[in-house]
C-alpha positions in Angstrom: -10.5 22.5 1.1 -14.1 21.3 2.2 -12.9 20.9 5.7 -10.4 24.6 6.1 -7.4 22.8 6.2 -5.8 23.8 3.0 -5.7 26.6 0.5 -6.6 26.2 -3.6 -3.0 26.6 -4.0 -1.9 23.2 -1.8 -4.4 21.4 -3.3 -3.5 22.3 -6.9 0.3 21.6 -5.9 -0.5 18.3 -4.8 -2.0 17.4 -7.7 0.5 18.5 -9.8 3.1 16.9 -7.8 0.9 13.7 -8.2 0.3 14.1 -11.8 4.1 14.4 -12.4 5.4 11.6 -9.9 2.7 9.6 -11.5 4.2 10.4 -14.9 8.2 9.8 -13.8 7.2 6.5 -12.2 5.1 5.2 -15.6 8.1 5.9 -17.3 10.5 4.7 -15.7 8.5 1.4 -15.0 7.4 1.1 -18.7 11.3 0.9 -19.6 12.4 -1.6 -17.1 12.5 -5.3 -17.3 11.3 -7.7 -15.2 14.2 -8.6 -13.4 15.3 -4.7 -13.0 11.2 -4.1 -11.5 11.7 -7.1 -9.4 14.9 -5.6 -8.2 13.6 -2.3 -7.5 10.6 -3.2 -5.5 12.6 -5.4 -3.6 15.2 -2.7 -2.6 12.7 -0.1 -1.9 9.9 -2.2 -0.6 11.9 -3.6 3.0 13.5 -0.2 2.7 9.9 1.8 3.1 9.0 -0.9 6.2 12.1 -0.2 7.7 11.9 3.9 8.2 8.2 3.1 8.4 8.8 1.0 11.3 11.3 3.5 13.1 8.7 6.4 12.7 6.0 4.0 14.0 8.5 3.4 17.2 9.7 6.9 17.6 5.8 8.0 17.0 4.9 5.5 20.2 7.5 7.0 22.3 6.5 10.6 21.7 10.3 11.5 19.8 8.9 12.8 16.8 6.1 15.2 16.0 2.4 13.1 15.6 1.1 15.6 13.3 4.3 15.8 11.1 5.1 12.3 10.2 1.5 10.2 10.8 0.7 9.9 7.4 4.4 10.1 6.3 4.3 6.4 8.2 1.5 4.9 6.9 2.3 6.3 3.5 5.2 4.1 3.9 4.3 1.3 5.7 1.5 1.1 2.3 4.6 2.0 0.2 7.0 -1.1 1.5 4.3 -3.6 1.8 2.5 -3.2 -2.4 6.3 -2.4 -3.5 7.3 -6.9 -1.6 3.9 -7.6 -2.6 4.3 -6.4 -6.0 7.3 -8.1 -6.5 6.1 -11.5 -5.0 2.9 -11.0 -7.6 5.4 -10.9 -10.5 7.5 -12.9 -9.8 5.8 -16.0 -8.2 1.6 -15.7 -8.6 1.0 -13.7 -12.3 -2.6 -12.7 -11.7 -5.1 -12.4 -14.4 -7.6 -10.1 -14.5 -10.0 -12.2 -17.1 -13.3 -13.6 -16.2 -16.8 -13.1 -16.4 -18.6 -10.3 -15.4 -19.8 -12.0 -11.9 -17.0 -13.5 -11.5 -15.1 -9.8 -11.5 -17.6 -8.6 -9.2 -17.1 -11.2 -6.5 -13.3 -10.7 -6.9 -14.4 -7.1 -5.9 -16.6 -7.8 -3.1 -13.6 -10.3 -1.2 -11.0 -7.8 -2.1 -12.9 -5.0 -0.4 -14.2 -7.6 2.7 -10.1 -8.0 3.0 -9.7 -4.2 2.9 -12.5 -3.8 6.0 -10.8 -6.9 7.9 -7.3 -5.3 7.8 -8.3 -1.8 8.8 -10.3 -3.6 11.6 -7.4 -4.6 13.1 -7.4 -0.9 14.7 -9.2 -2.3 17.3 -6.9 -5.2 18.3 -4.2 -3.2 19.4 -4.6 -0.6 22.6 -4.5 2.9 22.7 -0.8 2.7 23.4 0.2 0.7 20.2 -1.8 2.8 18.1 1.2 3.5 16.0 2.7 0.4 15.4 -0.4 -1.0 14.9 -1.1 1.0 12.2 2.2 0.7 10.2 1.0 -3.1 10.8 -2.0 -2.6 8.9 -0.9 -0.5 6.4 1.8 -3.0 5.5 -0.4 -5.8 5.3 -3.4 -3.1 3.0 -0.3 -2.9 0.7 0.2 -6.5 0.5 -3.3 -7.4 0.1 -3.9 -5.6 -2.6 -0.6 -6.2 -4.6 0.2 -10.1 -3.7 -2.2 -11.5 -0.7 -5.4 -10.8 -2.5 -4.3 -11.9 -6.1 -2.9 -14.8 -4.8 -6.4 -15.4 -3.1 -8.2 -14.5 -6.0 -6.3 -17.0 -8.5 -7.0 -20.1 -5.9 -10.8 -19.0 -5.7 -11.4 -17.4 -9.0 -9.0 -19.1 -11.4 -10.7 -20.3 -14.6 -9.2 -23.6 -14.8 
């Protein structure tokens, strides 16, 4: 809205698309298992990189439409790599959040630093690669943040 791009109406329907996927996912998350979360994030985790990675090509070679399916990429690329990572972090690393109040803060400050230093790698690729560049570092921002990072952060950080 601040920018003209879309009405009251599209922004109320995304939130109340968000609100509700939000809601079905808690659910259905809250009565799985382990083994049946681990499962799912690993079926839909490679299976988000893969179209992710397809859009990305088709993007670079001009087949699809920039405009419609962009954000639909990196939505996915972000989607496939926290849905692996996720399931690595359950299964293998088991992150705890505990610790002192500096301690927290410096877990902050390196997970953001990580954040800056993937979304820097814009400007390794050229111009040309922009696409598959991107789905690159969206895939790794998803597995920072959900496996990479804690696994980082219970080496540096661990209270033992």
């Amino acid at each position: 809205m601040y920018l003209g791009v879309h009405w009251p109406t599209d922004v109320a329907g995304g939130l109340i698309l968000g609100i509700l996927t939000s809601i079905l996912f808690f659910t259905m998350f809250y009565q799985m298992q382990d083994k049946d979360i681990y499962a799912f994030c690993m079926l839909f985790g490679p299976l988000g990189s893969a179209v992710a990675l397809v859009m990305a090509a088709l993007l670079t070679l001009g087949r699809i439409d920039v405009t419609a399916y962009t954000d639909l990429m990196k939505t996915l690329a972000i989607l496939g790599g926290s849905y692996f990572g996720f399931a690595m972090e359950s299964k293998f690393i088991h992150f705890k959040v505990e610790g002192t109040i500096l301690r927290k803060i410096l877990r902050y400050v390196v997970g953001m630093l990580g954040v800056l230093l993937i979304m820097l790698l814009k400007k390794v690729f050229p111009q040309s690669m922009y696409y598959v560049g991107a789905f690159i570092r969206y895939t790794l921002l998803g597995l920072w943040a959900t496996a990479l990072y804690p696994l980082l952060g219970k080496r540096l950080f661990s209270n033992s």
